[in-house]
C-alpha positions as CSV (number, residue, x, y, z in Angstrom):
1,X,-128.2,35.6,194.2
2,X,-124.8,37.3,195.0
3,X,-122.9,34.7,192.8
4,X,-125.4,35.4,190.1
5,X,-124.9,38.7,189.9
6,X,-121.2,38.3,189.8
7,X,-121.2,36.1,187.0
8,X,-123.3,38.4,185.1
9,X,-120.9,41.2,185.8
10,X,-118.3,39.1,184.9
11,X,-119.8,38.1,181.6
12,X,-120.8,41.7,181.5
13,X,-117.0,42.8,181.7
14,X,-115.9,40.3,179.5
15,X,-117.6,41.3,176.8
16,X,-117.4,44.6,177.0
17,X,-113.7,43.6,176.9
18,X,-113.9,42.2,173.9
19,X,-115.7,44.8,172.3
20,X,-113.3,47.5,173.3
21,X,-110.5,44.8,172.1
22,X,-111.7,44.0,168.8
23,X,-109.4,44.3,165.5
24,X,-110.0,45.4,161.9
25,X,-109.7,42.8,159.0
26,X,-109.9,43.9,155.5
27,X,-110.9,40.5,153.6
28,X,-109.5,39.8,150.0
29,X,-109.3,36.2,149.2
30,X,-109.5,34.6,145.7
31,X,-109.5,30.8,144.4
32,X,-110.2,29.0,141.3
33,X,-111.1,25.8,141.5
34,X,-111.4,23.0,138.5
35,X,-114.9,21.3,138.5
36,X,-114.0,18.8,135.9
37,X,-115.3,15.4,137.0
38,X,-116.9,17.2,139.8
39,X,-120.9,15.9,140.7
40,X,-121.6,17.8,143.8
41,X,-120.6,21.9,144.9
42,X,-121.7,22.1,148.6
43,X,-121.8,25.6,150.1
44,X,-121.9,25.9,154.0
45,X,-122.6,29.7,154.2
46,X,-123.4,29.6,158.3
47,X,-122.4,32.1,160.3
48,X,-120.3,31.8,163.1
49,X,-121.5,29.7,165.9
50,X,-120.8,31.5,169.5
51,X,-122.5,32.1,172.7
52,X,-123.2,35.6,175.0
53,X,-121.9,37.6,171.3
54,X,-122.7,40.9,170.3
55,X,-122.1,40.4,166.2
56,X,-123.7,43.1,163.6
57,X,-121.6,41.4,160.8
58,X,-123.2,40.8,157.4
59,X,-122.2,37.9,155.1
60,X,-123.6,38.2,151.9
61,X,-123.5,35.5,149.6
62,X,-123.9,35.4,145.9
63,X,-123.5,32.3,143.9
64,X,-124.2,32.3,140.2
65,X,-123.7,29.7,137.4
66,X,-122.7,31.0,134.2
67,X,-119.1,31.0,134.4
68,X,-117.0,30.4,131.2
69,X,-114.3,27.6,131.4
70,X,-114.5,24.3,133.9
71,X,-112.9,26.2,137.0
72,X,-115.3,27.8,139.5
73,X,-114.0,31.2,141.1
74,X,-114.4,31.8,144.9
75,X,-114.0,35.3,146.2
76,X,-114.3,36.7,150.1
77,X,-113.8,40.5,150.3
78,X,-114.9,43.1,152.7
79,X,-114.0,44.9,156.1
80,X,-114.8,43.7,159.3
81,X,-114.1,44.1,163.1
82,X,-113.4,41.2,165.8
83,X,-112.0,40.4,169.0
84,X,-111.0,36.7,167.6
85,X,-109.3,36.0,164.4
86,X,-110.2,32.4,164.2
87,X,-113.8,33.8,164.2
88,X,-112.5,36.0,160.9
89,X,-114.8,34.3,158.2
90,X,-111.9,32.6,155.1
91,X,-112.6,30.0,152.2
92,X,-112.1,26.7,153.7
93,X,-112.2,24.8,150.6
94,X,-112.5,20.9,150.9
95,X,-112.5,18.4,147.6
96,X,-113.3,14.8,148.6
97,X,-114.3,12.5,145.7
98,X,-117.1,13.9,143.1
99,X,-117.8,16.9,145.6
100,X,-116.3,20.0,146.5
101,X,-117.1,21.8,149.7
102,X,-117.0,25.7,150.2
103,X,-117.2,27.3,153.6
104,X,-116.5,30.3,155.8
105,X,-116.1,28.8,158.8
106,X,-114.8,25.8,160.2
107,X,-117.0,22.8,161.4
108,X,-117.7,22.6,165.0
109,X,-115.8,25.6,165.6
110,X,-117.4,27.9,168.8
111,X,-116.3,31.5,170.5
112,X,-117.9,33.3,173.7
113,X,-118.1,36.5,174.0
114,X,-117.6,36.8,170.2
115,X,-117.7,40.9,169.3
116,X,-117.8,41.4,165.3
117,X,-119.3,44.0,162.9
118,X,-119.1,44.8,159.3
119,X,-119.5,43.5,156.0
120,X,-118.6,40.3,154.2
121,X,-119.2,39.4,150.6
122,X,-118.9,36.1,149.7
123,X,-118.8,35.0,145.9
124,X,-119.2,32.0,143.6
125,X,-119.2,31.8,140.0
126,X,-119.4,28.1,138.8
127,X,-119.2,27.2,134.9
128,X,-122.0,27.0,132.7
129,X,-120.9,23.7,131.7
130,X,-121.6,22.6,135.1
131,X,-124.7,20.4,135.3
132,X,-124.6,18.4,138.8
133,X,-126.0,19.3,142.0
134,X,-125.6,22.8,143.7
135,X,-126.7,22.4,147.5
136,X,-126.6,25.5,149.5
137,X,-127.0,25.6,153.4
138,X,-126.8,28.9,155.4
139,X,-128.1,30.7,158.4
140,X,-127.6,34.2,159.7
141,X,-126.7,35.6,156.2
142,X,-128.7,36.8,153.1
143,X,-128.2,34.5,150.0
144,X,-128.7,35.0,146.2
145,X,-128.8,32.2,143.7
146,X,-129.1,32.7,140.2
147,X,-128.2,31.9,136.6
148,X,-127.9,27.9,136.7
149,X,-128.8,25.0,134.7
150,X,-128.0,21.7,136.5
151,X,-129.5,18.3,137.6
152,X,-130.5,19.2,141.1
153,X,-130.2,22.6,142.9
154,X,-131.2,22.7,146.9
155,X,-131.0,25.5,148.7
156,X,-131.7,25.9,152.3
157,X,-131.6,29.2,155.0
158,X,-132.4,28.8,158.2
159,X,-132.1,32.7,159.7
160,X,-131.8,35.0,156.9
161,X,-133.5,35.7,153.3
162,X,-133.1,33.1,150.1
163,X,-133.9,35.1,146.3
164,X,-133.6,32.6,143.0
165,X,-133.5,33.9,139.5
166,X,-133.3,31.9,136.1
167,X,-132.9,28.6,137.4
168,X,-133.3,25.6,135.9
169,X,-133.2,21.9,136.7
170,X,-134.8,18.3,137.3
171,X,-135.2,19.1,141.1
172,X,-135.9,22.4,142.3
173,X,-135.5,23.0,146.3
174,X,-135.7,26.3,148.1
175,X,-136.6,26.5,151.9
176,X,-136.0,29.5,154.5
177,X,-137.2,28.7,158.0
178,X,-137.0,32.7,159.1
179,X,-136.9,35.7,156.1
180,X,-138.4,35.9,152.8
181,X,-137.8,34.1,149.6
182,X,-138.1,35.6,146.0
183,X,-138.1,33.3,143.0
184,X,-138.1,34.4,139.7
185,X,-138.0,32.6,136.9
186,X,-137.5,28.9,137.3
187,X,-138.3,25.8,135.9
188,X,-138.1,22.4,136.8
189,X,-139.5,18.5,136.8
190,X,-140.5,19.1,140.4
191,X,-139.9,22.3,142.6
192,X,-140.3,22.3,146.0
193,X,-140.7,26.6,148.1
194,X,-141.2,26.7,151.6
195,X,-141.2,29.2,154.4
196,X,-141.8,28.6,158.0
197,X,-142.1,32.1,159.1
198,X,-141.9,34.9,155.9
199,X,-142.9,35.9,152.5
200,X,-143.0,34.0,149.6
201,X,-142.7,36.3,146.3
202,X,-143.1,34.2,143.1
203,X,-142.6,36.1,139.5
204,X,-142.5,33.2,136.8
205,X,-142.5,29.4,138.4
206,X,-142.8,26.0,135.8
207,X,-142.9,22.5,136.9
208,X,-143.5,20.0,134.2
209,X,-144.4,17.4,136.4
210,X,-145.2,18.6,140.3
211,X,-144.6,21.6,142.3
212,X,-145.6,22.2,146.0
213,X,-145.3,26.0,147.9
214,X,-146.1,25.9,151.3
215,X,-145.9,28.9,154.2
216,X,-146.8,28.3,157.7
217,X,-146.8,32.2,158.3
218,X,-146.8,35.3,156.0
219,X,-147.8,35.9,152.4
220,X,-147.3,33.9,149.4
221,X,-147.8,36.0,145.6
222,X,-147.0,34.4,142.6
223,X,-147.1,36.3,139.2
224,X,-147.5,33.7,136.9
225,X,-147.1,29.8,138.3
226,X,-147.7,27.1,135.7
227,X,-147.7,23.1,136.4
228,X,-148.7,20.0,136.2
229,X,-149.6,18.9,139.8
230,X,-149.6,22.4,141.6
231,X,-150.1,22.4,145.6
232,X,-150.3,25.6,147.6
233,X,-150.0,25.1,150.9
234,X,-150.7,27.4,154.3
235,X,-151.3,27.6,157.9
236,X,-151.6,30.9,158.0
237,X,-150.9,33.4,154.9
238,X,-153.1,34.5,152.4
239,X,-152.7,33.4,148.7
240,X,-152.6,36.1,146.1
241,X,-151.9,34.5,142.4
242,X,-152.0,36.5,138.8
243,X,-152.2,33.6,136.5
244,X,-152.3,30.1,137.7
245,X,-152.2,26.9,134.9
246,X,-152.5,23.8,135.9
247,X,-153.3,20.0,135.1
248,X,-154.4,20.0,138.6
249,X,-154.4,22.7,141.3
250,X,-154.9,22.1,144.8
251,X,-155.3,25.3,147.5
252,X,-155.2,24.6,151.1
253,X,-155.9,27.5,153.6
254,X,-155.8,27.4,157.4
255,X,-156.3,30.1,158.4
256,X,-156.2,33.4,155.0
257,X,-157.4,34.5,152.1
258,X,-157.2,33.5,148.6
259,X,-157.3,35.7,145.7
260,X,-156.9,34.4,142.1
261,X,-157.3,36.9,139.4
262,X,-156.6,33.8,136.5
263,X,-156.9,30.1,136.7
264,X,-156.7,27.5,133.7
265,X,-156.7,23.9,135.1
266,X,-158.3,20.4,134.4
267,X,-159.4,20.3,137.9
268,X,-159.5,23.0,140.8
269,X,-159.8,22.2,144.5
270,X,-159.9,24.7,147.3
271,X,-160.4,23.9,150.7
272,X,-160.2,27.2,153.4
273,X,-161.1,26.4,156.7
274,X,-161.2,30.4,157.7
275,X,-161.1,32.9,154.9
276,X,-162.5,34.5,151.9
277,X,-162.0,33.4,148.1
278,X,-162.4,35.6,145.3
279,X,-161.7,34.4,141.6
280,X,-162.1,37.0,138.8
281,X,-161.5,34.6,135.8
282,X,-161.8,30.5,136.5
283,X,-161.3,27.9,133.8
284,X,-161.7,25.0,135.0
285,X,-163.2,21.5,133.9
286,X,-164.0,20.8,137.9
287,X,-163.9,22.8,140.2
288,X,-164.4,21.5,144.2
289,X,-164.8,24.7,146.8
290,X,-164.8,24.2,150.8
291,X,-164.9,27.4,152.7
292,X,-166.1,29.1,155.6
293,X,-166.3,32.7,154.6
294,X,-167.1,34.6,151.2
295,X,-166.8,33.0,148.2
296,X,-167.0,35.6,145.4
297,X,-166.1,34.4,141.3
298,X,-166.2,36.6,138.2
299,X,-166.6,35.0,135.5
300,X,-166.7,31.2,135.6
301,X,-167.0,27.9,133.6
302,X,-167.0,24.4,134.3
303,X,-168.4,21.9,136.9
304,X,-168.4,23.7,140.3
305,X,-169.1,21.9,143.7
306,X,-169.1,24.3,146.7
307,X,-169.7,23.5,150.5
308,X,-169.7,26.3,153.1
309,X,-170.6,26.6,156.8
310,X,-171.0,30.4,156.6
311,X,-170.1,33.3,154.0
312,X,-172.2,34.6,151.2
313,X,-171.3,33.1,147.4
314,X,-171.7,35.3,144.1
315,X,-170.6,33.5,141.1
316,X,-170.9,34.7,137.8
317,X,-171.0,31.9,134.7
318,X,-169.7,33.3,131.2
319,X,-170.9,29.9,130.1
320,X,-173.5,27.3,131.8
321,X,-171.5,23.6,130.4
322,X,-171.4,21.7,133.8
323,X,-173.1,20.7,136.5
324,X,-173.3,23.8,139.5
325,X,-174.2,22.2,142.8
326,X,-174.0,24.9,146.0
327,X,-174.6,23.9,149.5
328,X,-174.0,26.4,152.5
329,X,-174.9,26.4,156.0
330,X,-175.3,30.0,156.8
331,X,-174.9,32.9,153.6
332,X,-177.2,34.3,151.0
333,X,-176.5,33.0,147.0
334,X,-176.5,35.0,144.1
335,X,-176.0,33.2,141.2
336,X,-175.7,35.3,136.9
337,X,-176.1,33.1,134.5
338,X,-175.9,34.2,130.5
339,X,-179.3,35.2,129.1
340,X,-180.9,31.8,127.4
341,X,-179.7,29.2,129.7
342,X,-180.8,25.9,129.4
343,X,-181.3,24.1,132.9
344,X,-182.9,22.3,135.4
345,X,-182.6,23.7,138.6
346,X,-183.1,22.8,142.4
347,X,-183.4,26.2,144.6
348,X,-184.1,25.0,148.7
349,X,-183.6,27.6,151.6
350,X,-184.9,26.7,154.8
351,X,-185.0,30.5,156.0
352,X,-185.0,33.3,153.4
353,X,-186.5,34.2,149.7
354,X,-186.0,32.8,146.6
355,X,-186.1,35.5,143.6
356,X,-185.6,34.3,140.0
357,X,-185.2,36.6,136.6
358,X,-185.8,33.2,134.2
359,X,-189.0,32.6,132.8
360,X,-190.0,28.8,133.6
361,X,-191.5,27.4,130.5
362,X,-191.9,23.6,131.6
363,X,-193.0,22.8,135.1
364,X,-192.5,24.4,138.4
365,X,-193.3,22.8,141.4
366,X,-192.9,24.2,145.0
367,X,-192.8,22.2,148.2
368,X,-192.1,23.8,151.4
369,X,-188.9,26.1,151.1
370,X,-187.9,24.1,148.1
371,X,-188.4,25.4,144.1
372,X,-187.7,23.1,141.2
373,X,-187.7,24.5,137.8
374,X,-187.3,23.5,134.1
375,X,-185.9,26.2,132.1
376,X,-185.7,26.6,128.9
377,X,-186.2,23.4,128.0
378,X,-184.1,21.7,130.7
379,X,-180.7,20.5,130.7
380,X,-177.6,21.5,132.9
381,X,-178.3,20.4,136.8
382,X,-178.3,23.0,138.8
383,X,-178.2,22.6,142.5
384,X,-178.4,25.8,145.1
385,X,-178.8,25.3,149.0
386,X,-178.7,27.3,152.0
387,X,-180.2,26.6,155.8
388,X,-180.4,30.0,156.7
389,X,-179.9,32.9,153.2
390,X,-181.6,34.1,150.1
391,X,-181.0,32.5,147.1
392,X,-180.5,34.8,143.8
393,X,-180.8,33.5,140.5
394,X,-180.0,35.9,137.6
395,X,-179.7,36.8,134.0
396,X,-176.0,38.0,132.7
């Protein structure tokens, strides 16, 4: 125990040391370097690697792609304090083949006792004309991508926030494993958004063939998302989206809630295994629901297929063209159809009432807890089942 506690105090006094030691740096670097025949920029925007440091220093990192010429400009500016000058972030510039590497610090490079604070701003302008692949890598820092049009562009933050604006290419990457990422308007053949543990704030997202956004943790909004294969993806953050259109859509929910305020998709799947779904405008061909809590839609249209273990369902039809087949464990149903509906419907509840505002002009029979009905003539299936709820069925 004794030796412990002089190591500690030793550590202690060391870095207080340091702190007390530490130098100013005013950072003002500049390079331009020629891209021509380049197919790969690689930016390794990690902060300094040290152990037992006291470090407030902030590296912000801004790379944009709408330079003029073929030269890319690098800049590093700012004031900061340290007790080592090899830990002083600089452009370390490597060019090896097709790609050209961009870094603040060098690989494999470790302090103790490290004591920094400040501010660093680190810059990168690429041409316009540049259309290979950007890959960013970064941790500790904040980190702003914007204004390209190129074949791939991966970006990747492991400790620190990620934003994207106008981007476009084949392959779309952006991950953060801690902090937030903002996208706004991109587009690509595939796109790929993940967060481990923050928000995910989407303003105008377009994949032309697949897209997949995924968040263990946190929140994901979107403004306006549009796709051909769209996922969502979350363990546990709720889903709030303005306008989603897609070929096909497919929500998965651990544990959150799902709002959609409009959907235009071929087909619609939603599977929640704890939450509540609310949909003000759904246009959707099919539409699959699996859900343990509320399930509440607007106005709807479409096939719709929902099973729930518990939650009441309210769904509104502005048109009756599909099949609607319900089936919940535990939950009343309300059901609004528009006035002069054509259907043939199946209403069972083994433990609660069954009210109807149609008038049944063809045959009613009732058997147990179990009402089948021709209306108007017949025609549309319509399927509503719960074990223990009242089932609703009425005129819009």
């Amino acid at each position: 125990m004794k030796n412990k506690r002089i190591v500690l105090t030793l550590i202690a006094g060391a870095m207080i040391t340091a702190a007390v030691f530490g130098r100013d740096y005013d950072l003002n670097e500049r390079e331009s370097i020629s891209l021509s025949g380049v197919g790969e920029v690689v930016f390794k925007l990690d902060g300094v690697n040290c152990s037992l440091c006291i470090s407030t220093l902030d590296i912000l990192s801004d790379l944009r792609g709408d330079g003029s010429g073929r030269d890319m400009a690098l800049s590093l500016s700012g004031s900061i304090s340290s007790n080592r000058e090899k830990a002083v972030p600089s452009l370390i510039i490597d060019e090896r083949g097709k790609t050209v590497t961009v870094q603040l610090y060098p690989d494999r490079e470790s302090f103790f006792g490290l004591s920094q604070s400040g501010t660093a701003n680190f810059e990168a302008t690429l041409p316009e004309s540049f259309d290979g692949t950007v890959t960013v890598r970064g941790s500790s820092n904040n980190i702003a991508v914007r204004n390209f049009d190129v074949t791939e562009m991966d970006a990747e933050n492991s400790s620190g926030n990620l934003s994207a604006n106008d981007i476009r290419g084949e392959e779309v990457s952006f991950k953060v494993s801690s902090g937030d990422i903002e996208v706004g308007r991109t587009e690509g053949s595939k796109v790929s958004i993940e967060s481990s543990s923050g928000r995910i704030t989407i303003d105008n997202l377009q994949a032309s063939a697949e897209m997949e956004v995924r968040a263990s943790s946190g929140r994901i909004t979107g403004r306006r998302i549009t796709g051909n294969q769209v996922v969502f993806n979350s363990s546990s953050a709720d889903i709030i989206l303005e306008v989603l259109k897609a070929g096909n859509a497919d929500i998965k929910v651990s544990s959150g809630d799902v709002q959609l305020n409009t959907v235009t998709a071929e087909t619609l799947e939603i599977k929640l295994s704890s939450g509540d779904l609310e949909i003000k405008t759904l246009d959707s061909n099919r539409t699959e629901i699996s859900t343990s809590g509320k399930t509440l839609i607007k106005s709807g249209r479409g096939e719709i297929i929902l099973e729930g273990s518990s939650g009441d369902v309210d769904i509104t039809l502005s048109a009756l063209d599909a099949p609607l087949n319900l089936d919940i464990s535990s939950g009343d149903i309300t059901i609004a159809l528009p006035e002069g509906s054509a259907f043939d419907a199946l209403l069972d509840t083994s433990s609660g009432r069954i009210r109807s505002e149609f008038p049944v002009l063809g045959d009613l029979t009732a058997e147990g807890d179990e009402l089948n009905g021709t209306i108007n003539g017949g025609g549309v299936p319509i399927t509503l089942q719960t074990s223990s709820g009242d089932i609703k069925l009425l005129q819009r």
